[in-house]
Residue, then its C-alpha position, 0 to 999 in steps of 0.5 A: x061893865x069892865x069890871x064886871x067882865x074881869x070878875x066874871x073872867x076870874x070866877x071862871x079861871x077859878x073853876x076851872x082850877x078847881x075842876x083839875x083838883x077833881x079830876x086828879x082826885x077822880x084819877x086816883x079814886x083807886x090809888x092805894x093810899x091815896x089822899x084827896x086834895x081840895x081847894x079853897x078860894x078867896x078874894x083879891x083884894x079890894x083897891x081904891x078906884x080913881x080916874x085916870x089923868x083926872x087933876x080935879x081936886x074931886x079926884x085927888x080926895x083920898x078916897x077916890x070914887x070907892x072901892x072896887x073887887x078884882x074878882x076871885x082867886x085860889x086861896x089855899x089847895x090843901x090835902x084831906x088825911x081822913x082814913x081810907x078804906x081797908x081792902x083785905x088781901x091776905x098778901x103778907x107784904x101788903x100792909x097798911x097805916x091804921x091811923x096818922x103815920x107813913x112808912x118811909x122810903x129811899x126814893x131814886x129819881x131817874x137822875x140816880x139821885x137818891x132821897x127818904x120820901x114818905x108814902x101811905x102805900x103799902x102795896x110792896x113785895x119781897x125781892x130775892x135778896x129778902x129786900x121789902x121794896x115798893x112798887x117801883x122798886x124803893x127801898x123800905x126803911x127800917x126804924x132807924x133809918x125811918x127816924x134820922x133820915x138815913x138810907x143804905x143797906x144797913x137802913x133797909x128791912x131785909x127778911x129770909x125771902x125762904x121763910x114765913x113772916x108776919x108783921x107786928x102792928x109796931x112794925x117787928x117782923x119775926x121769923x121762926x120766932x124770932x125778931x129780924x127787923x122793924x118797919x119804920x113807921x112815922x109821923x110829920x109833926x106838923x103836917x104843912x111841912x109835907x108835900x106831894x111829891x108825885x108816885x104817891x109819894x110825899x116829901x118834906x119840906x124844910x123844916x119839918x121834923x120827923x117823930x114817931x107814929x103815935x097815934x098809928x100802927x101797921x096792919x099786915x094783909x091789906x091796903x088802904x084804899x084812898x080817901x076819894x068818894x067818887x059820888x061827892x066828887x062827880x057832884x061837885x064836878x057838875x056844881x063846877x060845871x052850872x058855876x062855870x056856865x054862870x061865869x059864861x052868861x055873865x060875860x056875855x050879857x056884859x058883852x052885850x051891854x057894852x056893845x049896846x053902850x058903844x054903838x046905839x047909846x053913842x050914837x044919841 
């Protein structure tokens, strides 16, 4: 019956897991760029039972009095890097990643520590300087900059902020006819070296290596909408919700059956 309560009590630590993992992604269903993560559960391992202080030549036999489940646990949180929606704006500095691939950037924390972060938003704006930045002011890299990991003035995309531009799906800017700079778009090679790094940004991990975005490409005048369904995630939230209530009666009616063992089957 104990046992019973623990398994019960994990099940329920397990939705409420997964209940964070939907509410973020219901959070973020209007986050440019945005990608949904989802959650996968496993359970622990089995362990041999024994009885306690028991010296019996029964109890010492090997395999003890069988097996027992130590309930459930998250197995693996993992990211769902399906295609978002396009949203036309029209805004020439919106431009959006058709495809597997991310724009790179030089992220400052608050600490003035600079970092290339990777990003799927492409919601940016031109400042005076001709600087193409994101939303919170960070830097957009060029190529180079994007490819080896580098960041400085000389890495930035820069355009005349006076003129028109347009932006070639392989990431070339051209004014008046001519090629001023090339957005950096890239890919990770294996995709569990990257991370959520938070402000819709990603972060590499170690070991990971960065290559060229060859099955991506830019597109000028809209953003990716996120991934989010809000309906399947509302359904699963209630699907949540009736596991946990479950959970719930199961300890209850455990509760009941051990204070029924305790108090009247004692008393016999």
């Amino acid at each position: 019956m104990v046992k019973g309560l623990y398994t019960a009590y994990t099940g329920m630590i397990n939705e409420q897991k997964r209940l964070d993992t939907i509410t973020n992604n219901l959070a973020n269903s209007n986050t440019t760029g945005f990608k949904k993560e989802g959650m996968v559960a496993q359970s622990f391992d089995e362990r041999l039972a024994i009885k306690i202080k028991d010296t019996s030549a029964l109890a010492n036999r090997p395999e003890g009095i069988g097996y027992i489940s130590l309930g459930t646990k998250v197995g693996e949180t993992y990211t769902n890097w399906e295609q978002g929606g396009f949203q036309i704006t029209d805004k020439p500095s919106d431009l959006a990643v058709a495809g597997s691939g991310f724009f790179a950037v030089a992220y400052t924390n608050k600490a003035g520590e600079t970092s290339v972060m990777y990003t799927r938003d492409g919601a940016f704006t031109v400042d005076t300087d001709g600087y193409i930045r994101t939303s919170n002011g960070d830097y957009l890299l060029n190529s180079e900059g994007a490819l080896t990991g580098q960041y400085g003035e000389d890495y930035y995309v820069q355009i005349d902020p006076a003129l028109e531009y347009a932006v070639a799906q392989d990431g070339t800017i051209t004014q008046d006819g001519e090629e001023v700079d090339t957005i950096g778009l890239v890919d990770v090679a294996d995709y569990d070296y990257i991370n959520k790094y938070g402000e819709n940004l990603y972060s590499l991990i170690d070991g990971g290596e960065i290559i060229e975005a060859e099955n991506g490409y830019i597109e000028q005048g809209v953003l990716e909408s996120s991934n989010v369904n809000v309906v399947d995630e509302m359904v699963t939230m209630i699907t949540i919700a009736r596991a946990y209530e479950a959970g719930q009666k199961m300890i209850q009616a455990e509760d009941e059956t051990l204070d029924k063992t305790v108090n009247q089957v004692g008393q016999v």
